[in-house]
C-alpha positions in Angstrom: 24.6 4.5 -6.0 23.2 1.5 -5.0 21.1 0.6 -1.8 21.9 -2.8 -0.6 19.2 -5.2 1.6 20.5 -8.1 3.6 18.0 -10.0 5.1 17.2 -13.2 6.2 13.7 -14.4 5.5 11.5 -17.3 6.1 11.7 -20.5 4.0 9.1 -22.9 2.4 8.7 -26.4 4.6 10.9 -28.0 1.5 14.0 -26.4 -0.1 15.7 -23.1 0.3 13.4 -20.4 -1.6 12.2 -18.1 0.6 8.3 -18.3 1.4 8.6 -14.5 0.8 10.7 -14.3 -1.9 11.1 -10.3 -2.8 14.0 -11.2 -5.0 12.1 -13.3 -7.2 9.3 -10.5 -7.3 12.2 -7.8 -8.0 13.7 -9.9 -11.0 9.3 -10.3 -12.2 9.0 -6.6 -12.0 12.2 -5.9 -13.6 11.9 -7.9 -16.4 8.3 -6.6 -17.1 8.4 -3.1 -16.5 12.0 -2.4 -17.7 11.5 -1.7 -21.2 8.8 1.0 -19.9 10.5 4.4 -20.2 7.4 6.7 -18.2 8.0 4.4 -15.7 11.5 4.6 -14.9 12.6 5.0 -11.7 9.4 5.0 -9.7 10.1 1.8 -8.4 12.8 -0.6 -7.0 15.0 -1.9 -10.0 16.7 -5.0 -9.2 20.5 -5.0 -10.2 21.8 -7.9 -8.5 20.9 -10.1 -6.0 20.9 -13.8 -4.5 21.2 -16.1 -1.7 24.3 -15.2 0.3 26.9 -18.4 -0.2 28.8 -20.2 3.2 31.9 -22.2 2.4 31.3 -25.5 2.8 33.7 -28.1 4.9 33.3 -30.8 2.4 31.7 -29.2 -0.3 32.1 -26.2 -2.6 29.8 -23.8 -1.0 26.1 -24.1 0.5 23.2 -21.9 1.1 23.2 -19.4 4.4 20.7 -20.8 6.0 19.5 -21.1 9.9 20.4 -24.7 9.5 23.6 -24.5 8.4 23.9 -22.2 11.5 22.2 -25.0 13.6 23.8 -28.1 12.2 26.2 -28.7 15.5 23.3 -28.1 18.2 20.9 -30.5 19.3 17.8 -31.8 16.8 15.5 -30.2 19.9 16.8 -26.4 19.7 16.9 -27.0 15.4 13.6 -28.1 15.4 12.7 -25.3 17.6 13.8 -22.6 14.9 11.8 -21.9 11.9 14.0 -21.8 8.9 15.2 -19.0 7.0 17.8 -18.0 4.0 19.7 -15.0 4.1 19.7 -13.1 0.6 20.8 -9.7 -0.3 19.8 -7.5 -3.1 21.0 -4.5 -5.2 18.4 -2.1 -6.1 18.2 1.2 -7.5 17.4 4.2 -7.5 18.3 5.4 -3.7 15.1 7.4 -2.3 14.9 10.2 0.4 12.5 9.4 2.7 8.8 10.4 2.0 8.9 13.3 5.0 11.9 15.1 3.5 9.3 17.1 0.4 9.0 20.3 1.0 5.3 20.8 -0.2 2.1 19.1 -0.2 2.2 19.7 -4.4 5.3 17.5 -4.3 4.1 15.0 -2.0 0.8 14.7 -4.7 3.4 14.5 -7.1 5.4 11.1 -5.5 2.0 9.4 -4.3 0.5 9.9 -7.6 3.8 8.7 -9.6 3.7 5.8 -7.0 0.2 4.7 -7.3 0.8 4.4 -11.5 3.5 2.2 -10.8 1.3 0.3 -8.5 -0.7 0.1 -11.1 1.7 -1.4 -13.4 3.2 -3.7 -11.1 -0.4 -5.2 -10.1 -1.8 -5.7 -13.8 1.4 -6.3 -15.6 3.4 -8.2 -13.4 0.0 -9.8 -11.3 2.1 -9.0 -7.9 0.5 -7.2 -4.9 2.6 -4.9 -2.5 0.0 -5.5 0.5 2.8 -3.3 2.9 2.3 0.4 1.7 2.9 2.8 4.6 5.3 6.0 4.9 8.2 3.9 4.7 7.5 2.4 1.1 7.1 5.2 -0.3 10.1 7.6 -0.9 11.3 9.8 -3.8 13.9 10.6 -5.7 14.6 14.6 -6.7 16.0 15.5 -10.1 19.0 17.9 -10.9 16.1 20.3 -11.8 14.5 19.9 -8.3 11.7 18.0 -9.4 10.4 15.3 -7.8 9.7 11.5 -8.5 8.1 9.0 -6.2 9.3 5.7 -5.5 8.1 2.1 -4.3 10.0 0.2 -2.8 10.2 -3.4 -0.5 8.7 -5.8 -2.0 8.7 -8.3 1.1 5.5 -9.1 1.6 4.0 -8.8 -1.6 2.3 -12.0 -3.3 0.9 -13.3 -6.2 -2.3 -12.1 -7.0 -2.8 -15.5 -8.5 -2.4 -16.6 -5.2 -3.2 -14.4 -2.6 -3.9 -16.6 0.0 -0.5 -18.4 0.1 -0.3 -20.6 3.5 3.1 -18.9 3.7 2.1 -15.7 3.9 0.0 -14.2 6.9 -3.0 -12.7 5.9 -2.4 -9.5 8.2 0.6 -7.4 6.6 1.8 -4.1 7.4 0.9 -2.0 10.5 -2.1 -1.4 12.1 -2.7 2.8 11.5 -2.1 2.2 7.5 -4.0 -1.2 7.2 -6.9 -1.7 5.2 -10.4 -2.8 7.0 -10.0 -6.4 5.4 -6.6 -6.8 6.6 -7.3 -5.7 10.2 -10.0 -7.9 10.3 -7.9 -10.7 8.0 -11.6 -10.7 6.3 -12.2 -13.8 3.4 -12.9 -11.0 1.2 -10.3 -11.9 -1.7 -6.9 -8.9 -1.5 -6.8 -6.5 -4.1 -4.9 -3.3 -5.1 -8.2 -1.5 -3.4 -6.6 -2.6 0.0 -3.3 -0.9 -0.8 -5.5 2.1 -2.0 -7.2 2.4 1.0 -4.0 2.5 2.7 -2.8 5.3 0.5 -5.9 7.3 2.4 -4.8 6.2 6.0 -1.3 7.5 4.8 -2.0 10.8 3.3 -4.6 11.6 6.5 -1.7 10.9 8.7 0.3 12.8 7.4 -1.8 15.8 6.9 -2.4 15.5 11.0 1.2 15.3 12.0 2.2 17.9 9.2 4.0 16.5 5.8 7.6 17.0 6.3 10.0 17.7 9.6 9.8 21.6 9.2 5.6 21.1 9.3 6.2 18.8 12.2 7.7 21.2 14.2 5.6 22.1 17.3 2.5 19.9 16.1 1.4 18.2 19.4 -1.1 14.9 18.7 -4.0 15.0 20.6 -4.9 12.1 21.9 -8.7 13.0 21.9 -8.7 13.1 17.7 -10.1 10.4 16.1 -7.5 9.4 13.6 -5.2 8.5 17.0 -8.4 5.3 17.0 -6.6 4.1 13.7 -3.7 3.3 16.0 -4.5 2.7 19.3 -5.7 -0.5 20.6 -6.6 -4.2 19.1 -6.6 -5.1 15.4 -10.6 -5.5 15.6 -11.2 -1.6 17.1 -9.0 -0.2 14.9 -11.2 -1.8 12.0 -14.5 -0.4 14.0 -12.6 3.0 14.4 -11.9 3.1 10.7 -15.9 2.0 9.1 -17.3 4.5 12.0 -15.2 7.4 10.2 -15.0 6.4 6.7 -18.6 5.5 6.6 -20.0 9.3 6.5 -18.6 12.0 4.8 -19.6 14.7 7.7 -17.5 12.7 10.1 -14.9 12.6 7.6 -14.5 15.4 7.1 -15.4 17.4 10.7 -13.4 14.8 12.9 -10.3 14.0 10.1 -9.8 16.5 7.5 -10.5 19.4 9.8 -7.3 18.2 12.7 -4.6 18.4 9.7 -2.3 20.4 10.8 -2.1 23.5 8.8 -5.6 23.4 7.1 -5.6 26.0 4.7 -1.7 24.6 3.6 -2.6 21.3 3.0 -6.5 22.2 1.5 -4.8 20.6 -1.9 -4.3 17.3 0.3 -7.5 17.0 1.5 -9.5 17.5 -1.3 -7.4 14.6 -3.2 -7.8 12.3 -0.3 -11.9 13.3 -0.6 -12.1 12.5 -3.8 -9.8 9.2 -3.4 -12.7 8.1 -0.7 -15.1 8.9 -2.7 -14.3 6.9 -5.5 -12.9 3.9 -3.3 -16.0 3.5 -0.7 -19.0 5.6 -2.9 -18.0 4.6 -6.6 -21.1 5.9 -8.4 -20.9 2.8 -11.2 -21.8 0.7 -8.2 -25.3 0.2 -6.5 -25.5 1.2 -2.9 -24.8 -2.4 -1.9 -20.9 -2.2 -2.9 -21.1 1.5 -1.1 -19.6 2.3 2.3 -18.1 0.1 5.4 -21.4 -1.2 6.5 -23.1 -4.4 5.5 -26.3 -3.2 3.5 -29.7 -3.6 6.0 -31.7 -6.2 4.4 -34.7 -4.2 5.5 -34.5 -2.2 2.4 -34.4 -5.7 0.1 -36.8 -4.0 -2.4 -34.8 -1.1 -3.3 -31.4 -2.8 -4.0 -33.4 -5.1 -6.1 -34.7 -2.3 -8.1 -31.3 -1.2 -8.1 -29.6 -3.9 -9.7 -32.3 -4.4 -12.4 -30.3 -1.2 -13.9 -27.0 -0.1 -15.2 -25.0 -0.4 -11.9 -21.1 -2.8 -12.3 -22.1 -5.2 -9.4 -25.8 -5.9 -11.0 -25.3 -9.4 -11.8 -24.1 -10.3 -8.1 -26.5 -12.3 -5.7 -28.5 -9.6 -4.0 -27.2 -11.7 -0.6 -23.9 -10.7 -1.3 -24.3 -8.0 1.4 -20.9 -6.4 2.6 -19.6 -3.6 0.4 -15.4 -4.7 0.6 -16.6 -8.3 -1.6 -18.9 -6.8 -4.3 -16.2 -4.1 -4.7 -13.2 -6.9 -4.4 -14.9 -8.1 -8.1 -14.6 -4.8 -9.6 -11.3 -3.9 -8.6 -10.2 -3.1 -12.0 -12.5 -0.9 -12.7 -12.3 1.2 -9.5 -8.5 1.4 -9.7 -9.1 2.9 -12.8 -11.2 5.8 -11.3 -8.6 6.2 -8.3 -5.7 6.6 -11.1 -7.5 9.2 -12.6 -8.5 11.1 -9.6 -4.7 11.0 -8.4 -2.9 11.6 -11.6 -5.0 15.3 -12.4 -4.2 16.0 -9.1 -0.4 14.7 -10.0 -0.3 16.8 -13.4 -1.9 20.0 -11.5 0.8 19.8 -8.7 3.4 19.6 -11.0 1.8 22.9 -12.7 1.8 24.2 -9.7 5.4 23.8 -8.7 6.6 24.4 -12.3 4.8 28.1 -11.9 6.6 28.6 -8.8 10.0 27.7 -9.9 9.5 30.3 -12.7 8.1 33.0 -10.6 11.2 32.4 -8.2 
């Protein structure tokens, strides 16, 4: 099976590539990560794909484009329409959607097999998903019942080269699995931490509305809890809503954590996504200036001077450099590096888990 996308997407000012061109990404990724056995099916493989082909009156065949659509109406209603190219692409494998696993250990299982191939896609291929939310991540199930995560829609990814490309909105994705900096379409530079940080928003939602359709059942969504603040209202708020929470670990955990659901189920759940915040906001290789959501109070100049005289990754950085997201956004690397290894022990120890119960069955 194959899973077929027909879309039409926006071109560049000049010519016919699309401004976000997921086939070109698709055939990047593909041609980088194919040889790569252990990572196999974790993400969309490109088997085909191109701009769709009109036949042409005079000419052989032409581009479907909104122009070509347009050609017979007046130059005011063209001019009027920003141009796109429709393309369709051949992908495999075909995913269930995320909400169908049947456990939390399997839903460790797909984030953390879909975080390494985040991974691998960022360094290896130097492209930047930017979209992550339930609907980009999906799995695939084996003829031995086990479970593999998938990645998929590549739409709105970019260059990391070039993150800033004027044809790409700085805002991407939707608002409850957004990072801060993308809310706040902050000139902090994008890295695979905002797509990390995402991953938290994702699992936290999850754990409050219950993981799958069966753990949905009768869950009623207050709409006094605070996570229903990462949803609700303008672009800035929701930004507020999330450094307010994320900023203490008490709130965190009292007003986040404590609202999932079925607690004592989904313990596993919360203590990865605890560790994942930990490691993403409170990295203990940084100095307290790259910790939290909060712009560090010059008030306390003479300690985070003393601080970055020592060991700390973000030591060589101007001591003005106050907001946490930007002296992270220059370790990236290195804190992606942490994150994989909180989330793939958790992985391997789900697996464990579900291998036991298959056995016991």
């Amino acid at each position: 099976k194959v899973l077929i996308k027909d879309a039409w997407a926006y071109a560049a000012a000049t010519g016919s590539k699309a401004a976000r061109d997921e086939l070109s990404n698709l055939r990047a990724i593909r041609d980088k990560l194919d040889a790569d056995d252990a990572l196999a099916g974790t993400y969309s493989h490109l088997e085909a794909g191109g701009i769709v082909q009109q036949k042409g009156k005079r000419r052989g065949t032409l581009n479907d484009t909104t122009e070509l659509i347009l050609a017979n109406f007046m130059a005011s209603v063209r001019d009027n329409v920003k141009k796109r190219v429709h393309w369709r692409v051949a992908t495999t494998p075909v995913g269930e959607d995320l909400q169908k696993v049947r456990s939390v250990d399997e839903l460790i299982v797909v984030v953390g097999d879909v975080m390494a191939a985040h991974t691998a896609i960022v360094r290896r291929c130097d492209i930047l998903h930017r979209d992550l939310s339930t609907n980009k991540i999906m799995f695939c199930r084996d003829d031995d019942g086990m479970v593999r995560g998938l990645l998929i829609d590549f739409n709105n990814a970019v260059l990391q080269a070039n993150p800033h490309d004027e044809q790409r909105p700085d805002r991407t994705g939707i608002y409850p699995y957004m990072s801060i900096g993308n809310l706040e379409q902050s000139s902090v530079k994008r890295t695979a931490l905002d797509d990390w940080e995402s991953l938290i928003y994702i699992l936290c939602w999850l754990g409050t509305i219950g993981i799958n359709r069966d753990d949905q059942t009768n869950v009623k969504i207050r709409s006094d809890l605070t996570i229903c603040h990462w949803r609700d209202g303008s672009a800035t708020n929701i930004a507020k809503a999330k450094r307010r929470t994320l900023q203490h670990s008490d709130l965190f955990g009292n007003e986040i954590l404590a609202c999932f659901a079925h607690p004592l189920l989904y313990a596993n759940l919360a203590r990865l996504i605890l560790e994942l915040r930990s490691q993403l906001f409170y990295n203990e290789r940084l100095s307290s200036l790259a910790q939290g959501c909060i712009d560090f109070d010059p008030m306390y100049s003479s300690i985070r001077n003393a601080e970055l005289r020592t060991h700390y990754l973000d030591c060589n950085i101007d001591t003005t450099v106050v907001d946490p997201f930007a002296r992270r956004a220059e370790f990236a690397d290195a804190i992606v590096d942490d994150l994989l290894n909180v989330i793939q022990e958790h992985r391997n120890n789900a697996l464990n888990r579900i291998k036991d119960f298959q056995l016991s069955k």
